[in-house]
C-alpha positions in Angstrom: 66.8 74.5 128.8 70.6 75.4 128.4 72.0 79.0 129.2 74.5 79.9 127.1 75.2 83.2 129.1 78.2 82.8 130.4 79.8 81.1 127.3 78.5 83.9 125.5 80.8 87.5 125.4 83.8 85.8 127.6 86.1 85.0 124.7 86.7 88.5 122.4 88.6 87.8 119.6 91.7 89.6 119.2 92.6 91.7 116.2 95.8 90.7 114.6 98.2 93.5 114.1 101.1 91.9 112.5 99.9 92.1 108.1 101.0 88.8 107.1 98.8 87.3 110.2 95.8 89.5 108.7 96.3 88.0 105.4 96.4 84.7 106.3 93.3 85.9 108.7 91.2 87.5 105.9 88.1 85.6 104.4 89.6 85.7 100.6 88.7 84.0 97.2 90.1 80.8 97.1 92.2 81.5 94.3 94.0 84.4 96.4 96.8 82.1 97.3 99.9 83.1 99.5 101.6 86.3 99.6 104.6 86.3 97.4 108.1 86.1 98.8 108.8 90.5 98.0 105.5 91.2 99.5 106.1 88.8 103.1 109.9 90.8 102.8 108.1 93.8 103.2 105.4 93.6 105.3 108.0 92.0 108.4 110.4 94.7 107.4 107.6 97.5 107.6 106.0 95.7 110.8 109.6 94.5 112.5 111.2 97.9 112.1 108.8 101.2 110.1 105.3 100.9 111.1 106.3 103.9 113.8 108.2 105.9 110.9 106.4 108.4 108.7 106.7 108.6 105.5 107.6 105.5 103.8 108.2 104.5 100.2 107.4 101.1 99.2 109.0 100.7 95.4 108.0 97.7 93.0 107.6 96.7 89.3 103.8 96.8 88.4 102.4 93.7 89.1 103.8 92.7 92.1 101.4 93.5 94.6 102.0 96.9 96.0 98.2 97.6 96.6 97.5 95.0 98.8 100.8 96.1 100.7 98.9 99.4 101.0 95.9 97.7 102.2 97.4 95.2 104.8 99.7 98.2 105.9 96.4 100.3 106.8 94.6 97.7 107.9 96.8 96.8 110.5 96.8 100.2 111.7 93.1 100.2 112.2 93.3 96.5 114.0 96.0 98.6 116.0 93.2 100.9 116.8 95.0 104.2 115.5 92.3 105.6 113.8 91.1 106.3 110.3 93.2 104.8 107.7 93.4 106.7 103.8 93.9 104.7 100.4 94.3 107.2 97.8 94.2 106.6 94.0 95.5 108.9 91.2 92.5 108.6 89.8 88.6 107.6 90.1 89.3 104.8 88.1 91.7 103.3 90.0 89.2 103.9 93.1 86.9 101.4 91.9 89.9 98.6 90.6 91.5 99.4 94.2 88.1 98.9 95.6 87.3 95.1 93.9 90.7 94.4 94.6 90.0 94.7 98.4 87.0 92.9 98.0 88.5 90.2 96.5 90.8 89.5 99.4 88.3 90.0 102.4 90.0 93.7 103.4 86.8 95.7 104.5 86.8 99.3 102.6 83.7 102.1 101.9 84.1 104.7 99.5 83.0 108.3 99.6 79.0 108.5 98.4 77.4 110.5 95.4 76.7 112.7 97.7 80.0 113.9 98.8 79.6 112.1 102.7 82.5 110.3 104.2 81.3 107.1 105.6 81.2 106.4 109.5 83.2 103.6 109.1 85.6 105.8 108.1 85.9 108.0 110.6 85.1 105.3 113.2 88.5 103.3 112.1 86.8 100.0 111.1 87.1 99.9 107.4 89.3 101.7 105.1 88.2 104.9 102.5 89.7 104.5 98.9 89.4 107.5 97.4 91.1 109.9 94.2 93.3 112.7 94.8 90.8 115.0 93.4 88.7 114.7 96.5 91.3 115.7 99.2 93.8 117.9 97.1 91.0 121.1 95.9 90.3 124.2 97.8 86.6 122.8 99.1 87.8 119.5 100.3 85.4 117.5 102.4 88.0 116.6 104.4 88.3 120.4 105.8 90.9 123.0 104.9 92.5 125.4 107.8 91.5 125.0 111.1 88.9 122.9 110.4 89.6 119.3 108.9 88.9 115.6 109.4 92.3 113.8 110.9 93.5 110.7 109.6 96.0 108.4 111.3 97.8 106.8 108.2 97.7 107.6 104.2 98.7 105.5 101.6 99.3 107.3 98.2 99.2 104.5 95.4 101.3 105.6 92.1 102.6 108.9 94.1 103.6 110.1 91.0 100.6 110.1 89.6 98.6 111.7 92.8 101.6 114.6 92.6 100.8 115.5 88.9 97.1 115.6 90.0 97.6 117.7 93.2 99.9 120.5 91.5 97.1 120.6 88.4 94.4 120.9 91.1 96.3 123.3 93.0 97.4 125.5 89.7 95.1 128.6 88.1 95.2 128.0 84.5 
């Protein structure tokens, strides 16, 4: 008989940090090809010189990919073990095209159950929680309010135009 104990748990694979290694890392649909010249700009820009800075803006056209920018963005700061990572839509409808999205190019995501609980994975920093405005911005968020409140390392706000109408409307008495 062969033991395969001491080949076994000698080699742990290290996470990749750097997004354009993740995304040529990820398990994806074959017909997820390359990232596209604007989105490789931006992820070695964000990686060479921002991903310390708070606070960034990332600005293009629709179509060209600024949701899996988002995604690789956060999903390097969980590889870089810096705790929970936030996706947040305008809208719940946008949580479930973000989510299929992610699926679609191997990025590992949970959503927030019918029940109102925030996954483990989640708060554990392995997989990334796309959720709406609605559910953070209100004045019973399950994220805490006060003193008492959930932290999360890095939060991505997709169409923050969008996510600002929809925190002043939750945040207004009509």
């Amino acid at each position: 008989m062969i033991d395969f104990t001491k080949r076994l748990g000698t080699r742990s694979l290290e996470k990749k940090i750097h997004p354009v290694e993740i995304y040529d890392s990820l398990d994806r649909q074959s017909e997820k090809g390359p990232l596209r010249p604007a989105q490789l700009s931006i992820l070695n820009n964000w990686f060479d010189h921002h991903r310390n800075t708070k606070d960034i803006i990332v600005k293009l056209h629709t179509g060209q990919g600024k949701t899996l920018i988002g995604l690789l963005m956060l999903q390097s700061r969980i590889n870089h073990e810096l705790g929970p990572a936030l996706y947040v839509c305008p809208n719940k409808y946008l949580v479930e095209q973000t989510v299929e999205q992610a699926k679609l190019f191997g990025i590992k995501v949970c959503r927030i159950d019918s029940n109102n609980i925030i996954p483990s994975e989640f708060f554990e920093g392995k997989e990334i929680l796309i959720t709406h405005a609605q559910k953070i911005f209100n004045g019973k968020s399950i994220f805490g309010i006060g003193q008492r409140f959930e932290k999360v390392d890095s939060i991505v706000l997709d169409d923050s135009h969008a996510c600002i109408d929809t925190i002043i409307d939750s945040c207004t008495i009509k």
